[in-house]
Structures are given as C-alpha cells and as structure tokens.
Backbone bond lengths (Angstrom), bond angles and torsions (degrees), N, CA, C in turn:
res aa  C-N    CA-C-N  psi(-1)  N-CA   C-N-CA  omega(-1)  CA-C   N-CA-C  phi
1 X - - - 1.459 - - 1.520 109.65 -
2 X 1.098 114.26 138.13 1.455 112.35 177.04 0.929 131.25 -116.24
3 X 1.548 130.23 150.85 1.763 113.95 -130.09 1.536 103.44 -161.38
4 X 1.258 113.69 15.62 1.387 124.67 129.68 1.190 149.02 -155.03
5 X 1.206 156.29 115.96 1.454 154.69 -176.18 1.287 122.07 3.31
6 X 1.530 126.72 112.22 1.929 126.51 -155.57 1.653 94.32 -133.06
7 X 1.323 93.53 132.20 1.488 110.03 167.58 1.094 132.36 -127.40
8 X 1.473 127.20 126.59 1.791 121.23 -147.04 1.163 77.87 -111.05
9 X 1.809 125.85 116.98 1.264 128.93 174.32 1.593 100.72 -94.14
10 X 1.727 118.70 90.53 1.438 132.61 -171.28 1.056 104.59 169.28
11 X 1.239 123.90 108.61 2.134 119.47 144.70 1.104 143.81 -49.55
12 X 1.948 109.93 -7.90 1.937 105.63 156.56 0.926 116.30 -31.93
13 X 1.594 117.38 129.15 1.225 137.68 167.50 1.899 106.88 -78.49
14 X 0.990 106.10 -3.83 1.386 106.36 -171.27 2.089 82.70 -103.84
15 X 1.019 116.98 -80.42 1.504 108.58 177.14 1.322 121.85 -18.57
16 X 0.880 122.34 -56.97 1.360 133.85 176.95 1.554 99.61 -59.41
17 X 1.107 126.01 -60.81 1.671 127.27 -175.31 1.284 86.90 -54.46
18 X 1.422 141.55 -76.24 1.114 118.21 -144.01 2.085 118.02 -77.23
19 X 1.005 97.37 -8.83 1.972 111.90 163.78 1.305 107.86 -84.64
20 X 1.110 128.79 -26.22 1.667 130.96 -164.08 2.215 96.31 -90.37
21 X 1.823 80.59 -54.68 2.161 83.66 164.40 1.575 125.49 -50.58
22 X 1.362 107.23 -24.88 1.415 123.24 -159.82 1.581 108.85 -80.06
23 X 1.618 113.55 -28.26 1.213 149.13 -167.96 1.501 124.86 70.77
24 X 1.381 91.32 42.20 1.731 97.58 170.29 1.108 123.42 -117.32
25 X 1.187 110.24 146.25 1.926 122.95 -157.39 1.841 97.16 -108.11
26 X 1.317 106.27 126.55 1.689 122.66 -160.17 1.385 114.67 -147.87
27 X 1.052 129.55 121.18 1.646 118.00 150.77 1.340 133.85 -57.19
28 X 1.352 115.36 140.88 1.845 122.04 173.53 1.005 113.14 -109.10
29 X 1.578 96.08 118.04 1.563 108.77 -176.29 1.945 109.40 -121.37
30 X 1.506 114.03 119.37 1.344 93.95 176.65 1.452 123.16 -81.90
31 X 0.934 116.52 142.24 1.828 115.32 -161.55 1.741 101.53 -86.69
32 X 1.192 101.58 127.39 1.811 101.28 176.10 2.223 102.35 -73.17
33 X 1.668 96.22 95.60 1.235 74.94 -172.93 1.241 78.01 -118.71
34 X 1.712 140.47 -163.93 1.274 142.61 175.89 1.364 91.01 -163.51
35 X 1.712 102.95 110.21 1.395 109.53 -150.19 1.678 98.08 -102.79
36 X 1.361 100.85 -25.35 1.789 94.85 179.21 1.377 115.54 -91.07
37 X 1.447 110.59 15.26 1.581 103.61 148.30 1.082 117.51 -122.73
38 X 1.657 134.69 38.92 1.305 137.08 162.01 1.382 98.50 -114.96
39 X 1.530 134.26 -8.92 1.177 140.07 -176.21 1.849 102.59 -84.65
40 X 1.770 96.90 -50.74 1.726 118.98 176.78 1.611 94.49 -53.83
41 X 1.011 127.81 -43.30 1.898 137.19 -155.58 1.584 102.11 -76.29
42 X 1.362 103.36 -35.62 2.221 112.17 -154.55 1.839 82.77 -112.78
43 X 0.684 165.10 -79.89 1.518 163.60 167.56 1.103 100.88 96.47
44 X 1.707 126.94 -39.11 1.668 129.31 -155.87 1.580 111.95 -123.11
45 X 1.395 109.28 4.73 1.192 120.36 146.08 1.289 142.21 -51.11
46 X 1.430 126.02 133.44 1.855 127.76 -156.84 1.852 80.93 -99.41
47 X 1.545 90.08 142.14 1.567 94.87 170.32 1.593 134.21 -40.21
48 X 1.918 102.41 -38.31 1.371 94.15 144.49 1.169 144.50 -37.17
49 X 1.449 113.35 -71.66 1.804 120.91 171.74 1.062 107.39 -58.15
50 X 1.824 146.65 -30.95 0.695 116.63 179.01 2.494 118.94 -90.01
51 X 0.976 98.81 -0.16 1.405 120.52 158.14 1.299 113.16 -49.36
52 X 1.051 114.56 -63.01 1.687 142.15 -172.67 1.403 103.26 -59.21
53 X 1.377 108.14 -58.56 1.059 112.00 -172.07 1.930 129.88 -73.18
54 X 1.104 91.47 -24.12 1.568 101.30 157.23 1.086 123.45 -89.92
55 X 1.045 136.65 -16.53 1.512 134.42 160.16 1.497 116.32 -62.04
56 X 1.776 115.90 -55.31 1.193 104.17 -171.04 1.979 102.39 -73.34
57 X 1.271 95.49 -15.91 1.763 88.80 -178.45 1.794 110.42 -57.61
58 X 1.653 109.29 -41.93 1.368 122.64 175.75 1.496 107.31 -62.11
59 X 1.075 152.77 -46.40 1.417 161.96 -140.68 1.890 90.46 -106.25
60 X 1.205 119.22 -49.11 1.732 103.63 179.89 1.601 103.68 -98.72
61 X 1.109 122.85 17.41 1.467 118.84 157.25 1.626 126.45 -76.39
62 X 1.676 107.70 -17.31 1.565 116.86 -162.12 1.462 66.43 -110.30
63 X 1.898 79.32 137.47 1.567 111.95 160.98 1.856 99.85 -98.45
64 X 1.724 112.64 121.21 1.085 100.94 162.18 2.010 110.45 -130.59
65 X 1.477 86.54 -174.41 1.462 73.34 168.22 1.400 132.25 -74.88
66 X 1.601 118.00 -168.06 1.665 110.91 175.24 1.672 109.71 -69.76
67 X 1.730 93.53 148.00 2.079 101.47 176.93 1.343 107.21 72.60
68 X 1.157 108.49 -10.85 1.728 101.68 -177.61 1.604 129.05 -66.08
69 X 0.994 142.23 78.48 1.187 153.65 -156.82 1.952 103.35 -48.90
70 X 1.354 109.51 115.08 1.702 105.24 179.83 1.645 97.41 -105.00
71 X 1.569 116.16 142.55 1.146 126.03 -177.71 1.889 106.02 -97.59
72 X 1.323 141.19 103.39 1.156 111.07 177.34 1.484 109.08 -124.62
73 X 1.245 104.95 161.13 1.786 88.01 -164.74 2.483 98.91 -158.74
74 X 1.141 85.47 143.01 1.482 84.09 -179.41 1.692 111.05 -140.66
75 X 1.491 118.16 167.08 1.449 121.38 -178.73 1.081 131.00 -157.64
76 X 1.186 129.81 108.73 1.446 137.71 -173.88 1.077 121.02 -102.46
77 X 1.265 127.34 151.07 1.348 155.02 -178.56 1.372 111.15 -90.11
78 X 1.478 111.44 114.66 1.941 94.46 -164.98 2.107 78.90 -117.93
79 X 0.856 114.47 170.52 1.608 127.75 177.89 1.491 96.10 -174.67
80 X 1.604 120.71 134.88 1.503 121.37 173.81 1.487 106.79 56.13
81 X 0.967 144.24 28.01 1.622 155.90 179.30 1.523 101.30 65.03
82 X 0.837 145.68 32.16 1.548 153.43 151.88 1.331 121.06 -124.64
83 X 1.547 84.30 155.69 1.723 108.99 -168.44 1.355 115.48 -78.91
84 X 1.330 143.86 127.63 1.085 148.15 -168.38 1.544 128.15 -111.54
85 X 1.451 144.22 102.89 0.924 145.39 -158.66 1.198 134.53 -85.81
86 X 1.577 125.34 126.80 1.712 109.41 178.70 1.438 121.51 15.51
87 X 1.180 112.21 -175.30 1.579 131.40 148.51 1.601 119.15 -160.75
88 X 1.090 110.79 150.77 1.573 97.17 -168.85 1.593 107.37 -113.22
89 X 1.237 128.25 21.00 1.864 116.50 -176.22 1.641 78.94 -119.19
90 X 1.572 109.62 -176.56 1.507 115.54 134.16 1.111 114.24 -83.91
91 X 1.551 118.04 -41.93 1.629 98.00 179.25 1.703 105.60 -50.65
92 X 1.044 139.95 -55.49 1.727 114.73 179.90 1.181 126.57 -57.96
93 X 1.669 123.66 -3.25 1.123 135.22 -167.21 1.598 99.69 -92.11
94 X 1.472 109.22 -28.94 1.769 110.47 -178.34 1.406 100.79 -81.39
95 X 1.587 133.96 -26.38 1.131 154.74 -135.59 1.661 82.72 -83.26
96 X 1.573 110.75 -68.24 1.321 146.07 -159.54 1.793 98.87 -64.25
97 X 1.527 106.78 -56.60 1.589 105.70 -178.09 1.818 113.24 -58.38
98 X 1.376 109.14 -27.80 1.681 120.40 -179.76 1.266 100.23 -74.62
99 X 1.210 136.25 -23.84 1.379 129.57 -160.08 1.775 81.98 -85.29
100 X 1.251 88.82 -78.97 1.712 90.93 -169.70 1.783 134.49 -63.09
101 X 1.072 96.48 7.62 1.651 136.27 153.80 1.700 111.32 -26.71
102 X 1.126 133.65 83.35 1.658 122.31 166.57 1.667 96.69 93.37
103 X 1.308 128.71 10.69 1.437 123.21 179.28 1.418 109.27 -125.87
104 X 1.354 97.14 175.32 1.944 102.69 164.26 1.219 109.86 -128.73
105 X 1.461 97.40 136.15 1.492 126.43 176.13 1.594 111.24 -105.13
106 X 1.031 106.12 -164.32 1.455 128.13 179.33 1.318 129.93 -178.89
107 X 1.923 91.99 132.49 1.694 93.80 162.64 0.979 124.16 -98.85
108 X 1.484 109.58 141.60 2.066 109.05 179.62 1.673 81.29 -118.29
109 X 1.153 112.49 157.33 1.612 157.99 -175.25 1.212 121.19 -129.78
110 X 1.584 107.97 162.24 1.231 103.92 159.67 1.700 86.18 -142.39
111 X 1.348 102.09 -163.99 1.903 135.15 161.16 1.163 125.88 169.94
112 X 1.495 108.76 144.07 1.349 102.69 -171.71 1.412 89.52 -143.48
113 X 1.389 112.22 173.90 1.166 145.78 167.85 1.387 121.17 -114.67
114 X 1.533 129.92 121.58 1.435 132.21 -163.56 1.669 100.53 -141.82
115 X 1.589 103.38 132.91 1.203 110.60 -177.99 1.423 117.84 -134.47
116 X 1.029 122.71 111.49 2.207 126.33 166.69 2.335 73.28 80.96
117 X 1.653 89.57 59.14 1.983 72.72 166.35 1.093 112.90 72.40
118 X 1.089 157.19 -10.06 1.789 142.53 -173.42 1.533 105.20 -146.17
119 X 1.180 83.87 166.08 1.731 101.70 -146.86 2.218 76.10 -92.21
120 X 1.167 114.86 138.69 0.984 115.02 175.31 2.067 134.35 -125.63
121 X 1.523 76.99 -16.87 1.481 108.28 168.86 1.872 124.53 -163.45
122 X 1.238 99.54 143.82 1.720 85.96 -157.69 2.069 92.29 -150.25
123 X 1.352 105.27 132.46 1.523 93.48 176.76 1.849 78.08 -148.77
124 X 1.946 86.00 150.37 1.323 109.70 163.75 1.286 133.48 -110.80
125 X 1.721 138.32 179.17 1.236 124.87 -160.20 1.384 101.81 -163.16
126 X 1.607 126.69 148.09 1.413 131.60 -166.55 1.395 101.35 -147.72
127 X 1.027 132.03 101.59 1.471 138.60 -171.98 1.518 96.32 -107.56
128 X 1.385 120.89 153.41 1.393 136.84 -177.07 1.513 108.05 -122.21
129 X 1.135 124.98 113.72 1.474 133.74 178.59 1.586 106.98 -109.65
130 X 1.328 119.65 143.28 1.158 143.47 168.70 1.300 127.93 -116.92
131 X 1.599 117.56 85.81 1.721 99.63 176.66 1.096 136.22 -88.19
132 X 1.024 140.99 144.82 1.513 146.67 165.84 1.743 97.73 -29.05
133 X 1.542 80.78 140.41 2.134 101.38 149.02 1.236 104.40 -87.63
134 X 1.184 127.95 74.75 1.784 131.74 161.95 1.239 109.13 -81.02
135 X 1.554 115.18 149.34 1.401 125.49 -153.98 1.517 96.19 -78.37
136 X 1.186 109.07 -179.07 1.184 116.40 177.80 1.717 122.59 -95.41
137 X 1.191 116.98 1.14 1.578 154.74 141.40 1.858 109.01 -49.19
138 X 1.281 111.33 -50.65 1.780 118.78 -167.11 1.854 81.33 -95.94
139 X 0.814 124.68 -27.87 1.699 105.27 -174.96 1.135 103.07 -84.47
140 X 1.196 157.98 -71.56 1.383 150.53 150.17 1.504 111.80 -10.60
141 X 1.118 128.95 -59.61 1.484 125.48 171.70 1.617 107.28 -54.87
142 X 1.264 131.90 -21.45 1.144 120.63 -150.53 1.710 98.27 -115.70
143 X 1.497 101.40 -6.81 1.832 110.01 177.90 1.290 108.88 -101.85
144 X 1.598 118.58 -20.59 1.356 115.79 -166.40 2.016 75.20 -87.23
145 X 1.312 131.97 -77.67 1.280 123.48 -171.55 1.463 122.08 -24.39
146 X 1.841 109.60 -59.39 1.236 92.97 -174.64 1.706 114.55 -74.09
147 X 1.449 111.42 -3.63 1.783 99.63 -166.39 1.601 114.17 53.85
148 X 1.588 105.97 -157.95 1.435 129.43 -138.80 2.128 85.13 -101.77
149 X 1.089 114.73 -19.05 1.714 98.13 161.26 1.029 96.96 -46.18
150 X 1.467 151.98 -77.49 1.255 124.02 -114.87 1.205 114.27 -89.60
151 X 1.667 136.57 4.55 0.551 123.97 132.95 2.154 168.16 -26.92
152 X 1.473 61.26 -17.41 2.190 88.20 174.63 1.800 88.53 -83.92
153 X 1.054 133.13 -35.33 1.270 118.31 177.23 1.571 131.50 -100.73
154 X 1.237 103.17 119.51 1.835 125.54 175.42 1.799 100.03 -20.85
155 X 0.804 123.97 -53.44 1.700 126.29 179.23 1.474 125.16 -108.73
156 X 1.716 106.10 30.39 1.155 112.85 162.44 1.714 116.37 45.22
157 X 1.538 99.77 40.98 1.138 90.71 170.95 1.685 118.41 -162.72
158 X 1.384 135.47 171.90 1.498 107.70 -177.79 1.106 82.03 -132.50
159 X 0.967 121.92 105.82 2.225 133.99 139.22 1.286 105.39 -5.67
160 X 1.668 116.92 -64.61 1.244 131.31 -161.04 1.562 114.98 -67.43
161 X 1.212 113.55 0.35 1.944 112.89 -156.95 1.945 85.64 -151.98
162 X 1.771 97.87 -147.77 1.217 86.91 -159.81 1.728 125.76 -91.07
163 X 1.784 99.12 30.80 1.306 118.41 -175.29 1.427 106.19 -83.73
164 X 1.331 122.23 -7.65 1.400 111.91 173.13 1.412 98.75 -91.65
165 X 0.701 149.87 48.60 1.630 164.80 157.30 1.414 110.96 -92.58
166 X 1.341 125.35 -18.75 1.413 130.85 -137.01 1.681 81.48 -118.89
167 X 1.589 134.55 -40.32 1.348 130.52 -158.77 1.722 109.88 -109.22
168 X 1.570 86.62 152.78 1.669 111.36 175.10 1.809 100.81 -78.91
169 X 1.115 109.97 -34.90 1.493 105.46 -171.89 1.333 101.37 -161.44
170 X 1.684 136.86 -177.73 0.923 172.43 125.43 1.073 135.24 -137.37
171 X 1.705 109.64 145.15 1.855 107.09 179.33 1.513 115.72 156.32
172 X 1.432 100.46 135.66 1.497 112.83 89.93 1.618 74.84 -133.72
173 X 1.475 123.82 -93.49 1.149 160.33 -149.15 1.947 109.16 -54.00
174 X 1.612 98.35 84.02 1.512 98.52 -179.42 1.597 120.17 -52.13
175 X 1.210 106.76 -33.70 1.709 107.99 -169.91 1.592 106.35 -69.84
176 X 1.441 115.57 -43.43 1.380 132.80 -170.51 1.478 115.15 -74.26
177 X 1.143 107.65 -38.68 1.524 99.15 159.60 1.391 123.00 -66.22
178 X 1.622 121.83 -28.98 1.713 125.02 175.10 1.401 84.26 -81.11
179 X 1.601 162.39 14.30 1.382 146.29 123.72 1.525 105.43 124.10
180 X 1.544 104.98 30.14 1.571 110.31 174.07 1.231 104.25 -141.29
181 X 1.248 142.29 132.31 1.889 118.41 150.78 1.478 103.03 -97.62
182 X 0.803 95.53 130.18 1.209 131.21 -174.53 1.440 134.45 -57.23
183 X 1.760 79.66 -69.94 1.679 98.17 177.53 1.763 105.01 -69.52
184 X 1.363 101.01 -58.79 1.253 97.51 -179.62 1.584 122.70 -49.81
185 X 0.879 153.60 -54.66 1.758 153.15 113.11 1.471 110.16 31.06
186 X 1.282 101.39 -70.86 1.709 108.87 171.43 1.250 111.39 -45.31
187 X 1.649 130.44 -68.87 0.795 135.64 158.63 1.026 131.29 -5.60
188 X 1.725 121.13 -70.69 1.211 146.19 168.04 1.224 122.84 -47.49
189 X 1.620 121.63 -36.92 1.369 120.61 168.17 1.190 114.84 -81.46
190 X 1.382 113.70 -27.27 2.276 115.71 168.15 1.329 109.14 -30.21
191 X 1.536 97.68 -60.83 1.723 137.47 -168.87 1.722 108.27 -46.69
192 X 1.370 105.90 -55.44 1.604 113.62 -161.81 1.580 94.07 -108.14
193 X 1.065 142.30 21.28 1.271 131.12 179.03 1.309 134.89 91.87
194 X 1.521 108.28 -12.92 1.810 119.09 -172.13 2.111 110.46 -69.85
195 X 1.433 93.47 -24.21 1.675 100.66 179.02 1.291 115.12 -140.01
196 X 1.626 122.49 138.78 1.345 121.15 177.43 1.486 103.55 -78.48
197 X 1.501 98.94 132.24 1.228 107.86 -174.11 2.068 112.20 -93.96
C-alpha cells in the first residue's frame, strides 16, 4: 500500500510503465535539467559518476511539496570506458548498431530518491550486454521494423520490443537495463516511507 505522494522526475515511457506495472500511482514531472551542459561542465567523469550525476540533478530539479518522495533516475551507455551519446539520423543509428555489433557494452545507471530537496537514497547499476554478429541483412530488417523510435535510445535499441533480437546475452538486472531498477526502488520506498512494507 502506498502511503505517500511519488514523483518520477522523468518522461520515460518505459519508467513510467515499469512504476505504473508495479502498481504505484505518481506524478510526471519533466525536470528542467540541461543535460549537455552538465556533461560539457564534468568532462572527466566515468559514465557511472556521470549517471549519478544526472539523476540526482533530475530528482532536485522538481519543485514538490513537503514528504513527497521524487523518483530520479538516469542511463548511460559506456563502450571502451566512455559514455556515448544519442544520435539523431538512422543513418547514425546503423552507424551506432555496427559499432556495437559482435561486442559488449554496458549500461551503468543510477536512482535516487529525494525528499523536502535532498537526495536521501541513491543506488547504482552496471549491466553487461553482449550483441550478436548479425548479418548485415538482420540489421536492415531490424531498422526498417523498428523505424525512427529507436532513436530515444543511446544504443539504438529497445530490450523491451524487437531489440532483443539483436543480443547473445544480457544481465544481471532486467528492469535496470529498460532504465529503472526496480526491485531495488521498491525497496527504497518500504525504507523511506513511500510503501507499507
């Protein structure tokens, strides 16, 4: 049961699915953050720290009321120990799937929970992905299918749909790689008051 007022400071549609699956009732608030100049600002930051660091920036950006529990949460794409950014064509999107083509990457995360302003609980996450050497026949099939969505994602791809088509493996943490953990979250609101435990 949940037993106080939660706000997922983020517009993933996948976040939200997976809090909305969870059965908790929340407001969406988009956070005025301006993320490619805290990226321009931190330069020497590991995708971790810099994970972390956009999340709690998203989570103390929403003004809410008192006790109100803010959800904020971020995810990067690390390949070669760096962070890797959007892309905006498909042609960079095939560009991007060839790169990461027959290798493993990774997402690191963060989330936190922030309450009356301060960051009050915060955990991170490093998932290891493995994609297939798929021909260059299944990548074309798999850009004309997914189209210009996949673009909202750093690795051009959705786990959740027919982008797991694309991998030899993934893991540990299913929720956290779709850009939430989940379990841990739950947890976290037991902990601070957001759910009767």
């Amino acid at each position: 049961m949940q037993t106080s007022p939660l706000v997922l400071a983020s517009t993933s549609q996948i976040r939200q699915s997976l809090l909305r699956n969870a059965g908790l009732k929340f407001q969406i608030c988009q956070p005025q953050v301006d993320e490619e100049q805290l990226k321009d600002q931190n330069p020497d930051l590991t995708p971790l720290e810099l994970a972390s660091l956009l999340a709690r920036a998203k989570a103390l950006a929403v003004t809410a009321p008192a006790k109100t529990l803010v959800i904020g949460a971020d995810q990067v794409l690390e390949l070669d120990g760096r962070s890797l950014d959007k892309v905006s064509s498909m042609a960079l999107a095939r560009t991007r799937l060839l790169q990461l083509r027959g290798r493993k990457h990774y997402l690191v995360g963060a989330v936190v929970l922030a309450k009356d302003s301060k960051i009050i609980w915060e955990q991170d996450h490093r998932s290891q992905l493995q994609m297939r050497d798929f021909s260059d026949y299944a990548l074309e099939a798999y850009l004309e299918q997914a189209g210009e969505r996949i673009l909202a994602s750093v690795g051009c791809y959705e786990l959740e749909k027919e982008g797991i088509g694309l991998f030899d493996a993934v893991g540990p943490d299913h929720f956290a790689m779709l850009g939430l953990a989940l379990l841990p979250v739950l947890d976290a609101l037991r902990t601070y008051g957001g759910l009767r435990s």
